[in-house]
C-alpha positions in Angstrom: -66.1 -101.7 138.0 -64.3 -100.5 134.7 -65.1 -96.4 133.9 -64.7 -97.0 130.6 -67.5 -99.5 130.1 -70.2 -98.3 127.2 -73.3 -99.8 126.0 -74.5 -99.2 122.1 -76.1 -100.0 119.4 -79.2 -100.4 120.8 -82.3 -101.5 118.8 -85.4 -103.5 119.5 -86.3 -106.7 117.3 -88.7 -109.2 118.6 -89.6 -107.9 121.9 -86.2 -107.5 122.6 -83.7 -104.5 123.1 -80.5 -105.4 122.5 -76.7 -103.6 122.3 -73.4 -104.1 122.7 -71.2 -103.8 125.7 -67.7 -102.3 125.4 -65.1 -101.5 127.4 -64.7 -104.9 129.1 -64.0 -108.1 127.9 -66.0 -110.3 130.7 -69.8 -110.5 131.1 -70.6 -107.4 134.2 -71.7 -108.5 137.3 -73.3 -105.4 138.4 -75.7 -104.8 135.3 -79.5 -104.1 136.0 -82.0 -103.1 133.8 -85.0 -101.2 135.6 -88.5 -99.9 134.8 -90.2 -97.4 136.9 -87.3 -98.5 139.5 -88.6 -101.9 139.2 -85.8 -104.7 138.0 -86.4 -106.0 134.4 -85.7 -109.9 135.0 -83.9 -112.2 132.0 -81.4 -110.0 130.7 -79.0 -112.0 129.2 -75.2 -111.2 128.6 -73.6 -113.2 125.7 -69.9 -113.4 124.5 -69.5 -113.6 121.0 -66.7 -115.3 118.5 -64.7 -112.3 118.8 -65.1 -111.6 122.1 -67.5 -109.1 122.0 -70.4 -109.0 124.7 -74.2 -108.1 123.0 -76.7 -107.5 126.2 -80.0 -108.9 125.7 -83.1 -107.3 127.3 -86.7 -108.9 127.2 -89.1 -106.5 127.4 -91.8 -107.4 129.2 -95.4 -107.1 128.1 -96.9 -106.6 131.1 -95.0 -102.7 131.4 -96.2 -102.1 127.9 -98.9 -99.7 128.5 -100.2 -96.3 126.6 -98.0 -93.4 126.9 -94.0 -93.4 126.9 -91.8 -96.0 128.7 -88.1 -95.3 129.9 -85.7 -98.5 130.7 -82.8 -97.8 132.2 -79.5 -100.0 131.9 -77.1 -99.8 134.6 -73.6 -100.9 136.1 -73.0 -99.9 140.1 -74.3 -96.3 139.6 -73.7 -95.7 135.7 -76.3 -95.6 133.6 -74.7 -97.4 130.6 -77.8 -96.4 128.5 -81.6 -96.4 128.3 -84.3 -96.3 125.9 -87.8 -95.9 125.6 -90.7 -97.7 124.0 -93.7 -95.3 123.1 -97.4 -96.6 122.2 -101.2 -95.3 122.1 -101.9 -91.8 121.3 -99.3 -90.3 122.4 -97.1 -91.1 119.6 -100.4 -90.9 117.1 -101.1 -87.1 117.9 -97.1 -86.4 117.5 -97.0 -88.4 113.7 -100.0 -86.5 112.7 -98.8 -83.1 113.0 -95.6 -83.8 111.4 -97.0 -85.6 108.4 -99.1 -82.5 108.2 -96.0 -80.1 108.6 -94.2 -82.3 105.5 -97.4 -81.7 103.7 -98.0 -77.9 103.8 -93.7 -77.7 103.0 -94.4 -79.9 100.3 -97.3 -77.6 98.7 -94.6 -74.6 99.3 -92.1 -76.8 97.4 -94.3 -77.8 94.7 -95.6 -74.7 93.9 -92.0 -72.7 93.9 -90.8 -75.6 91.7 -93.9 -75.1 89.5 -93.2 -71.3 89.6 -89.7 -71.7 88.5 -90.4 -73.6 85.2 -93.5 -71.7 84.3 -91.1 -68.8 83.9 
């Protein structure tokens, strides 16, 4: 296995997590996904025209449940990359008090910039 191998530019679309695999030019034998140490089955790695090899990784619904979900994406004993897929509550408590955080620095805002041209 290559050191220099690096996985980026993740993003998920469709169900599916997807990056791009760098530092090799042929498809890595030794690449698992996991979930809760449990192997994520279907991940897909595909050359492109330039030669350029973009991972695929089906999420399954079955391991999307309430609360925060980690995936790890390994080659040999690298952890290439990982991300995480949040749902439920969790994430609806933590939007709430931020959107109410940018609402009170908005009042301060407002009323400074009201302040200012009143004078």
């Amino acid at each position: 296995m290559k050191n220099g191998l690096s996985l980026t530019g993740g993003r998920i679309a469709a169900g599916v997590w997807e990056g791009v695999l760098s530092g090799t030019r042929d498809p890595v034998a030794a690449l698992e996904v996991t979930h809760l140490g449990s192997p994520i089955s279907g991940v897909q790695q595909i050359i492109g025209p330039e030669g350029e090899i973009t991972v695929r990784v089906p999420i399954p619904l079955e391991v999307l449940n309430e609360g925060v979900q980690t995936f790890l994406i390994r080659a040999g004993n690298r952890t290439l990359a990982q991300f995480t897929v949040i749902a439920g509550d969790v994430l609806e408590d933590d939007l709430r008090s931020e959107i109410d955080l940018m609402r009170a620095e908005l009042e301060i805002l407002k009323r400074a910039f009201r302040r200012h041209f009143a004078e």
